[in-house]
ZASE-688616 format. One record per residue (C-alpha): residue in three letters; residue number from 1; x, y, z. Coordinates in Angstrom, 3 decimals. Layout:
 residu num       xx       yy       zz
    ala NUM        X        Y        Z
...
//
This chain:
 residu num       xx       yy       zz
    unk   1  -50.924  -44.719  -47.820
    unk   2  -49.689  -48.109  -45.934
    unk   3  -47.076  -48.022  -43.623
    unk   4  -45.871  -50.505  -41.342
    unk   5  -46.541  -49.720  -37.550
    unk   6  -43.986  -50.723  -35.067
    unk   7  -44.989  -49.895  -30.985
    unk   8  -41.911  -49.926  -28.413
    unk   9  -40.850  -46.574  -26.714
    unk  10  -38.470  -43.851  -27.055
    unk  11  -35.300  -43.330  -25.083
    unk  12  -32.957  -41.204  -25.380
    unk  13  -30.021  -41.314  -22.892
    unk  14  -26.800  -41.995  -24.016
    unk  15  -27.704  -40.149  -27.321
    unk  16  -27.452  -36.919  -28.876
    unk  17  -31.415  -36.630  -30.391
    unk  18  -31.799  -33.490  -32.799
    unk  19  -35.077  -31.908  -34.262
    unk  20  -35.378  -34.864  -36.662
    unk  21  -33.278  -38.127  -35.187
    unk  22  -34.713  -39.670  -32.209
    unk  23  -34.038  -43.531  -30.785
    unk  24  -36.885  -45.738  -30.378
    unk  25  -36.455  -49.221  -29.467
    unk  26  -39.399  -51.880  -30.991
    unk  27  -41.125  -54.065  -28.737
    unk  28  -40.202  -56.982  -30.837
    unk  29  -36.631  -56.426  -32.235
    unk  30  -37.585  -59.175  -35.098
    unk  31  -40.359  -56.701  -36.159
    unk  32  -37.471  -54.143  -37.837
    unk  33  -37.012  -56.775  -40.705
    unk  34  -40.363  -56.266  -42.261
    unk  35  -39.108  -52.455  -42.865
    unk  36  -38.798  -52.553  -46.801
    unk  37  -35.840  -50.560  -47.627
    unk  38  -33.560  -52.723  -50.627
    unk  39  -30.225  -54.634  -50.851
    unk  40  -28.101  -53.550  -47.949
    unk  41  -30.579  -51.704  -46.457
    unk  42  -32.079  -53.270  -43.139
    unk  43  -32.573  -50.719  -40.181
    unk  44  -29.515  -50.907  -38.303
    unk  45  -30.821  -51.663  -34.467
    unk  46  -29.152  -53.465  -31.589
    unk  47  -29.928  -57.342  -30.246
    unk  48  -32.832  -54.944  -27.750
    unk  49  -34.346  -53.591  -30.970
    unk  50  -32.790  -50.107  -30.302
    unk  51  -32.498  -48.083  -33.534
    unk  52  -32.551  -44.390  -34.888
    unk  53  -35.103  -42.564  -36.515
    unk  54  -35.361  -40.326  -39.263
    unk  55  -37.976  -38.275  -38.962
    unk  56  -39.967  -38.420  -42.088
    unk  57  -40.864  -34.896  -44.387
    unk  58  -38.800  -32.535  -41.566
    unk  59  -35.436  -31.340  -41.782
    unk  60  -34.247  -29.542  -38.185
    unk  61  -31.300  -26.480  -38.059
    unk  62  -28.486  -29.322  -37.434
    unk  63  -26.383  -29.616  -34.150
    unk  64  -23.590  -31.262  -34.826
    unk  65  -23.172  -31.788  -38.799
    unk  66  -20.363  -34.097  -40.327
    unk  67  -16.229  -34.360  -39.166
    unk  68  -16.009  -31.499  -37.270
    unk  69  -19.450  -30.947  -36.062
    unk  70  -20.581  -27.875  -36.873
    unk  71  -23.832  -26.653  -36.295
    unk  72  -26.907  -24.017  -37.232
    unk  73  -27.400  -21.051  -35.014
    unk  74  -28.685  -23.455  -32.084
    unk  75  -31.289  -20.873  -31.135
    unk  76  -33.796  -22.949  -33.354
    unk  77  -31.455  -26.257  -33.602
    unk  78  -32.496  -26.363  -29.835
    unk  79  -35.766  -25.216  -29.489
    unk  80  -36.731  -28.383  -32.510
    unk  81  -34.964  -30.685  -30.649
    unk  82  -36.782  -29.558  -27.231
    unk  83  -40.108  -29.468  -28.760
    unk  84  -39.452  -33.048  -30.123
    unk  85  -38.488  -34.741  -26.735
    unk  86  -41.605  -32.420  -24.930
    unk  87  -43.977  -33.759  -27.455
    unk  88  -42.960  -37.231  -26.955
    unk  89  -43.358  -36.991  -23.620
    unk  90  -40.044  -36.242  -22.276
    unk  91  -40.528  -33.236  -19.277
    unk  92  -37.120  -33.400  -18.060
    unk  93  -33.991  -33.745  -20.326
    unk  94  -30.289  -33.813  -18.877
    unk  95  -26.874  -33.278  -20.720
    unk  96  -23.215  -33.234  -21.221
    unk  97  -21.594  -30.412  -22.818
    unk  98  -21.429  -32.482  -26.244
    unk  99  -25.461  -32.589  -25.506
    unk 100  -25.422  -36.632  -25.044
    unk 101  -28.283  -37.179  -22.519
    unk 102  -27.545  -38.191  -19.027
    unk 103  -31.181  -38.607  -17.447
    unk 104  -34.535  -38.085  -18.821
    unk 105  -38.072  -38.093  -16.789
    unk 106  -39.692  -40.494  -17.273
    unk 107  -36.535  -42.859  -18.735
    unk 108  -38.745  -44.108  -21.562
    unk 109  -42.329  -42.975  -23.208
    unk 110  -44.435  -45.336  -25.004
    unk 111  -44.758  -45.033  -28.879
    unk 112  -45.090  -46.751  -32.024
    unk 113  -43.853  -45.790  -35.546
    unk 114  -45.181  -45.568  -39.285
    unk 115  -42.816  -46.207  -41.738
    unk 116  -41.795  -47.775  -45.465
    unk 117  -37.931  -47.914  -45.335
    unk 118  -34.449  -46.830  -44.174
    unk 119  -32.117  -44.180  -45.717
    unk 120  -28.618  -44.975  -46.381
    unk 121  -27.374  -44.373  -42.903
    unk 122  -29.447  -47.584  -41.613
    unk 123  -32.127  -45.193  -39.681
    unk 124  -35.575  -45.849  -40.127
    unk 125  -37.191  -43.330  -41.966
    unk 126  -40.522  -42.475  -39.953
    unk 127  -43.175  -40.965  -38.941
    unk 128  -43.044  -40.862  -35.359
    unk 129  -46.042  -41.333  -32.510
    unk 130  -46.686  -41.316  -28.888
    unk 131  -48.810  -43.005  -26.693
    unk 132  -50.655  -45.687  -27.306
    unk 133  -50.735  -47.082  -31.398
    unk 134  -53.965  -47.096  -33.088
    unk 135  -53.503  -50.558  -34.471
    unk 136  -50.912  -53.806  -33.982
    unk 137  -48.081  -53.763  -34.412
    unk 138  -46.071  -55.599  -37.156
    unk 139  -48.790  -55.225  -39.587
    unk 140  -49.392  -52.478  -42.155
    unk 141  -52.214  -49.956  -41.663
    unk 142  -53.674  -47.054  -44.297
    unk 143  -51.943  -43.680  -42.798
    unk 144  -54.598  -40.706  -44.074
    unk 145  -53.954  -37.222  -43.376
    unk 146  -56.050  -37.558  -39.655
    unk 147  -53.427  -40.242  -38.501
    unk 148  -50.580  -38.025  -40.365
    unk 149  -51.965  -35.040  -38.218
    unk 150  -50.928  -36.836  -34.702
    unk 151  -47.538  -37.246  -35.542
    unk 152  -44.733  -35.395  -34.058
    unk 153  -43.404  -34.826  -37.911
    unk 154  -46.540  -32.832  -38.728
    unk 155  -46.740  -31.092  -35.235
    unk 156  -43.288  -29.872  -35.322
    unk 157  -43.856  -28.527  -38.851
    unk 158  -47.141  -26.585  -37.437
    unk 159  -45.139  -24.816  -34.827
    unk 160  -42.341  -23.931  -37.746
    unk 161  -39.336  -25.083  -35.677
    unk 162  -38.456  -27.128  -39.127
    unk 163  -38.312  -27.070  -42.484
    unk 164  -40.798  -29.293  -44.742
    unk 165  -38.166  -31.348  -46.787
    unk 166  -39.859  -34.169  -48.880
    unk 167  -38.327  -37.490  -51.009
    unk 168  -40.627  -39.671  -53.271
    unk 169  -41.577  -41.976  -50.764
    unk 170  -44.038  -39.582  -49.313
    unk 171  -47.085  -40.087  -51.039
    unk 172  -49.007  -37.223  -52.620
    unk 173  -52.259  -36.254  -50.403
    unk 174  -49.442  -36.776  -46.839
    unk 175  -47.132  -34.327  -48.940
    unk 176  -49.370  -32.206  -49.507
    unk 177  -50.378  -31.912  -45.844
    unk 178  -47.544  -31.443  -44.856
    unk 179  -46.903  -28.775  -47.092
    unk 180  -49.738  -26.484  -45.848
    unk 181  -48.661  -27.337  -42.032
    unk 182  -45.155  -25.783  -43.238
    unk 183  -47.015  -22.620  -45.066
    unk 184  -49.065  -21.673  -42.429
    unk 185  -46.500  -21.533  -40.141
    unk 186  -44.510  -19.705  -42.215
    unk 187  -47.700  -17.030  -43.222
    unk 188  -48.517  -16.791  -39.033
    unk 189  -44.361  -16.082  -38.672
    unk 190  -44.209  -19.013  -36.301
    unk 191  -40.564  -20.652  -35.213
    unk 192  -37.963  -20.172  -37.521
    unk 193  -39.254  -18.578  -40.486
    unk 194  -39.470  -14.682  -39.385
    unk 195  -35.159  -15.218  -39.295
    unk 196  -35.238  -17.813  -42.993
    unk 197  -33.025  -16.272  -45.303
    unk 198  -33.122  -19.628  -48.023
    unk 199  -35.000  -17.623  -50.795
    unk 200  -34.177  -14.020  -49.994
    unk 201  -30.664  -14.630  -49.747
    unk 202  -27.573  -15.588  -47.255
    unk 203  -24.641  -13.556  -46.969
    unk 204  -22.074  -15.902  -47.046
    unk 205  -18.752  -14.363  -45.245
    unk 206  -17.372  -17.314  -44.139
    unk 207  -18.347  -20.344  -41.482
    unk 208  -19.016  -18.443  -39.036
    unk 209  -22.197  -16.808  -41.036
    unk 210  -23.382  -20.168  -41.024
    unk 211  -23.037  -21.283  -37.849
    unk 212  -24.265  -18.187  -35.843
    unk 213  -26.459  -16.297  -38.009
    unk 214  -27.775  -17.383  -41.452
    unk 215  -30.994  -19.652  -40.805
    unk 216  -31.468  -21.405  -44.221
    unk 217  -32.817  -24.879  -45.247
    unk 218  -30.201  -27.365  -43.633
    unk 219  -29.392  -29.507  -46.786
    unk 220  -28.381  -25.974  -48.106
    unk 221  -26.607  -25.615  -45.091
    unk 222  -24.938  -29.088  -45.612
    unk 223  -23.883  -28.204  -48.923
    unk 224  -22.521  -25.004  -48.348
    unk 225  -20.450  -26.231  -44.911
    unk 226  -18.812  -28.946  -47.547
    unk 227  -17.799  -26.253  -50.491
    unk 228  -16.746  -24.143  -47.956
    unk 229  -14.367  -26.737  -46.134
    unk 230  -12.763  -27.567  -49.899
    unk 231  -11.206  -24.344  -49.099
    unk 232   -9.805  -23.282  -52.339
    unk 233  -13.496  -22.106  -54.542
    unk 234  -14.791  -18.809  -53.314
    unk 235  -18.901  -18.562  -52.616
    unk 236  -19.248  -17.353  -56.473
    unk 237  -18.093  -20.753  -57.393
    unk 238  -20.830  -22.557  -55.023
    unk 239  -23.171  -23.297  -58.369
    unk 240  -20.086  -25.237  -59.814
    unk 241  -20.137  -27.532  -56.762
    unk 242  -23.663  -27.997  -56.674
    unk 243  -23.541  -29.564  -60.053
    unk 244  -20.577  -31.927  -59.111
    unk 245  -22.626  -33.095  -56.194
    unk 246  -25.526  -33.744  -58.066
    unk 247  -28.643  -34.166  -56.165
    unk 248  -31.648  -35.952  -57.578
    unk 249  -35.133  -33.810  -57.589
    unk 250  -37.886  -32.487  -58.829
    unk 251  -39.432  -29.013  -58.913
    unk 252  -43.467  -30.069  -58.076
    unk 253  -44.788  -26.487  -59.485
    unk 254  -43.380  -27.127  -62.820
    unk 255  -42.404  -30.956  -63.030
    unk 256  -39.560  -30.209  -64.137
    unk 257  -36.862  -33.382  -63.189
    unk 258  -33.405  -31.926  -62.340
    unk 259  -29.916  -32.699  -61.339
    unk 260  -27.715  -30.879  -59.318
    unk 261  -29.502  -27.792  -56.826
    unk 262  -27.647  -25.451  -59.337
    unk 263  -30.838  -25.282  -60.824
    unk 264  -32.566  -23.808  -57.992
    unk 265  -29.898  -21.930  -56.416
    unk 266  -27.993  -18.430  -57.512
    unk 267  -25.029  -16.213  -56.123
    unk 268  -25.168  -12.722  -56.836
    unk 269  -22.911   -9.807  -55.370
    unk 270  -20.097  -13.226  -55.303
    unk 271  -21.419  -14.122  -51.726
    unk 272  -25.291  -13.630  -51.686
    unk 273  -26.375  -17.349  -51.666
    unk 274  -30.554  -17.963  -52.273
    unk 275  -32.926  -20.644  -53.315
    unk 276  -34.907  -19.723  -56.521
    unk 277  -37.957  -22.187  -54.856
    unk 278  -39.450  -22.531  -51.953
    unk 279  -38.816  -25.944  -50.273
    unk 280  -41.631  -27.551  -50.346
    unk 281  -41.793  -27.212  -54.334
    unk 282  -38.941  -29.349  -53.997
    unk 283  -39.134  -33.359  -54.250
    unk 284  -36.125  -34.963  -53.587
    unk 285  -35.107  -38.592  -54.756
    unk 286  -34.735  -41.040  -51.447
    unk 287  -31.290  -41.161  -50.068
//
């Protein structure tokens, strides 16, 4: 699979990095316009060549999610944020309250990333690696599954501190990889997945479930957090809103092509909230 390889280093003060956003900051700022990513969508970066990161294939609990910032229980939020800074390179990390970073040791780590676009946000959609790049940067090089194995994405997926969440720019064989990182973490009851309720079933009581106890796939998460702030549709009505929203995917055991997570998600008992598939079966269109 090519992928453009950008070196620079990480750093992180000033920010609030999760389990799957980090800032890195290119070498040569110019070197962010050969990310591909369509009309309107160049990676947003400052004059330095600071931008943000999307970590590519992972999807961490989230800290701080939309308006009013509500989180997943931050047991796990945490510990995938902590094991992405320690596995950059980062072996002291200081904070606010509101988790910005005040100080980090070292202030910077060398890295480089792989990547073929930007998501709608501006953030470069990536995988992300540290220390030194295995080829120059600003050129494209073939990313197999022993390069995709050295990334933090893959490593954080192995220790099962996130969730394998996948979009069509992901080629096959890397998916694939990535998938069986995410199961055998899951099989060896590593991270988060002894506490994963998203295919047995959530009982949804209110926000508060959410926030401090149900551990479920975080775009479920998202979606739920935004039907439940409407206020006015009780949890048996969740399928309903799942249609309106209408996400784009694809079921990979089946091939079926679908449109809304209605299709893969039921209510029973009027709060019991599950996932009919597992999510890695699940191939989401880019955002």
């Amino acid at each position: 699979m090519p992928m453009l390889l950008i070196k620079g280093f990480y750093d992180v003060k000033g920010s609030q990095p999760d389990g799957d956003t980090v800032h890195f900051t290119a070498e040569n700022p110019a070197e962010w316009g050969l990310v591909g990513g369509g009309p309107g969508r160049a990676v947003e970066h400052s004059v330095v060549g600071r931008a943000k990161l999307r970590l590519d294939a992972v999807d961490a609990l989230e800290t701080h999610y939309g308006a009013n910032r509500v989180h997943q229980p931050l047991r796990f939020a945490h510990a995938a944020r902590d094991e992405l800074l320690s596995r950059l390179g980062f072996t002291d990390v200081r904070r606010r309250p509101d988790e910005t970073v005040t100080a980090t040791t070292p202030d910077t780590v060398p890295g480089f990333v792989l990547t073929r676009g930007t998501d709608v946000h501006g953030r470069c959609i990536a995988l992300a690696g540290h220390g030194t790049a295995p080829a120059a940067s600003g050129r494209e090089i073939d990313v197999d599954v022993t390069v995709l194995r050295t990334t933090v994405n893959h490593h954080l997926l192995t220790t099962g501190l996130v969730y394998p969440t996948f979009y069509r720019s992901l080629f096959t064989g890397l998916r694939g990889e990535m998938a069986a990182a995410a199961k055998e973490a899951r099989d060896a009851g590593r991270g988060l997945w002894p506490s994963d309720v998203t295919t047995t079933g959530a009982k949804i009581t209110g926000l508060a479930s959410l926030t401090d106890n149900v551990v479920v796939l975080p775009k479920l998460f998202r979606r739920l957090v935004d039907h439940l702030h409407l206020g006015t549709m009780p949890p048996a009505c969740f399928p309903a809103f799942l249609a309106g929203v209408g996400d784009r995917f694809s079921i990979l055991s089946t091939g079926e092509r679908c449109l809304g997570l209605h299709r893969v998600v039921e209510v029973t008992n009027g709060r019991t909230v599950r996932m009919t598939q597992p999510p890695e079966d699940l191939l989401f269109e880019d955002a």
